[in-house]
C-alpha positions in Angstrom: -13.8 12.7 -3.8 -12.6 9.8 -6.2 -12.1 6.3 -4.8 -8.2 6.9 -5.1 -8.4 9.4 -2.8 -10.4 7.8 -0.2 -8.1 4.6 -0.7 -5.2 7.0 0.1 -7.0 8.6 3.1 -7.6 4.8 4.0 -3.8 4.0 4.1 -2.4 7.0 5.8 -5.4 5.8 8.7 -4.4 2.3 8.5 -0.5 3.5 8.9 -1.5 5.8 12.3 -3.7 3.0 13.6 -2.6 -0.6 12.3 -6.6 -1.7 12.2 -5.9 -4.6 8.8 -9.3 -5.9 9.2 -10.7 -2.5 8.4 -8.4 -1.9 5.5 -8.5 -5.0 3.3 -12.6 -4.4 3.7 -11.5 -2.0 0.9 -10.6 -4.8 -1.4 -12.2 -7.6 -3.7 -13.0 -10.9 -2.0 -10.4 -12.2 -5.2 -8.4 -9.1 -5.3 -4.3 -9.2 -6.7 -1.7 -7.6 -4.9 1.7 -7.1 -5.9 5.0 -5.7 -4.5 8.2 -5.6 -6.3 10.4 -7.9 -4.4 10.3 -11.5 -5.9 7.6 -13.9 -5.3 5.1 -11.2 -3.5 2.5 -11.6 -5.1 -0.3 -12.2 -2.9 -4.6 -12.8 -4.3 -7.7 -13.4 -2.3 -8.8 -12.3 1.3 -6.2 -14.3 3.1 -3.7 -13.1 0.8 -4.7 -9.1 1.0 -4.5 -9.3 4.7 -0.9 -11.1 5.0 0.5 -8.4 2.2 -0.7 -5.4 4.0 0.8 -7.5 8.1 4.0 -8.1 6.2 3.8 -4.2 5.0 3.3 -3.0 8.4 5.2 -5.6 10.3 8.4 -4.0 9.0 8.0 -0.6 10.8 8.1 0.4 13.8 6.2 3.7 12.7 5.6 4.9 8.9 3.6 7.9 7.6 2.8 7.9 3.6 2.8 11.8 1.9 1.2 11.5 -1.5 2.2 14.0 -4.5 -0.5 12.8 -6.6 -3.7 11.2 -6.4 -5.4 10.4 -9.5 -8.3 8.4 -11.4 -9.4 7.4 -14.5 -12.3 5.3 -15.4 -11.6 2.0 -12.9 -7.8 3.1 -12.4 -6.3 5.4 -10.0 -2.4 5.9 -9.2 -0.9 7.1 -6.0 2.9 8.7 -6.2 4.0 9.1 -2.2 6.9 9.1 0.3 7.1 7.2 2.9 9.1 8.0 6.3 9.7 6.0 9.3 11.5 4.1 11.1 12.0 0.1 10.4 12.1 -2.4 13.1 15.6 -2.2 13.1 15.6 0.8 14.7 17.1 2.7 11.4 15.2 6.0 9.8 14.1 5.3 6.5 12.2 7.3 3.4 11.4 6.1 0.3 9.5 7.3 -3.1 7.3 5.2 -5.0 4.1 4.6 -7.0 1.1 2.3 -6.4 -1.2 1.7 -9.2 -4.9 0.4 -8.3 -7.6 -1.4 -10.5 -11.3 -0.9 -9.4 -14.1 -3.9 -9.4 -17.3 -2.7 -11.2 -18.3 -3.4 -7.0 -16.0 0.5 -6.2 -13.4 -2.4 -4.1 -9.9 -2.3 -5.2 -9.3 -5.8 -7.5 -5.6 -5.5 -8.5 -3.0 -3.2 -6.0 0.6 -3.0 -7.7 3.1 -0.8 -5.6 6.5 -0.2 -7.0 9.4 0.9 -4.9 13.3 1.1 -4.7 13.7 -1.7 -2.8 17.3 -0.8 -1.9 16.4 1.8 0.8 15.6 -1.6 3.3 18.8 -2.6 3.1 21.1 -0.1 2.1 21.3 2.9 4.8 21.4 6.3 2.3 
């Protein structure tokens, strides 16, 4: 099993049971994390913990399918779909890809996730 895939097994457990503290243990004390909505950049252990509450804190539930899981060298990249519903109350699913950058420690140093941002705000 490649660290991709258990950093995708991670997520899909961290989406059923909400435990942050757990998952950010998966990440570099200085790690980068990036979504792609303006400004959301986020680095450190503070910073890896708020990006993945303000992830979660807009579902009410969400479930991740990945189509591909792959690693090379200290990268791996995740394509998935993610279905749920937001805390609006409105259905929502969504492609995307999230690229990940390994510490020579096996802990994830830079996460980038890239999205259509449009499906939180535009019903489709």
């Amino acid at each position: 099993m490649t660290r991709a895939q258990d950093f995708a097994d991670a997520l899909q457990r961290l989406e059923q049971d909400g435990d942050v503290e757990a998952f950010t243990a998966l990440f570099a004390d200085d790690a980068f994390l990036l979504r792609p909505e303006p400004g959301n950049g986020d680095e450190g252990v503070g910073g890896t913990h708020a990006f993945w509450e303000a992830c979660l804190g807009q579902f009410e539930t969400v479930s991740s399918t990945f189509s591909r899981v792959a690693e090379d060298g200290g990268l791996g990249e995740l394509e998935w779909v993610g279905q749920g519903r937001l805390r609006t109350g409105r259905d929502i699913s969504y492609a995307g890809v999230s690229l990940l950058a390994f510490g020579d420690d096996g802990k994830v140093a830079r996460f980038a996730t890239y999205y259509d941002t449009a499906a939180f705000t535009h019903p489709g």
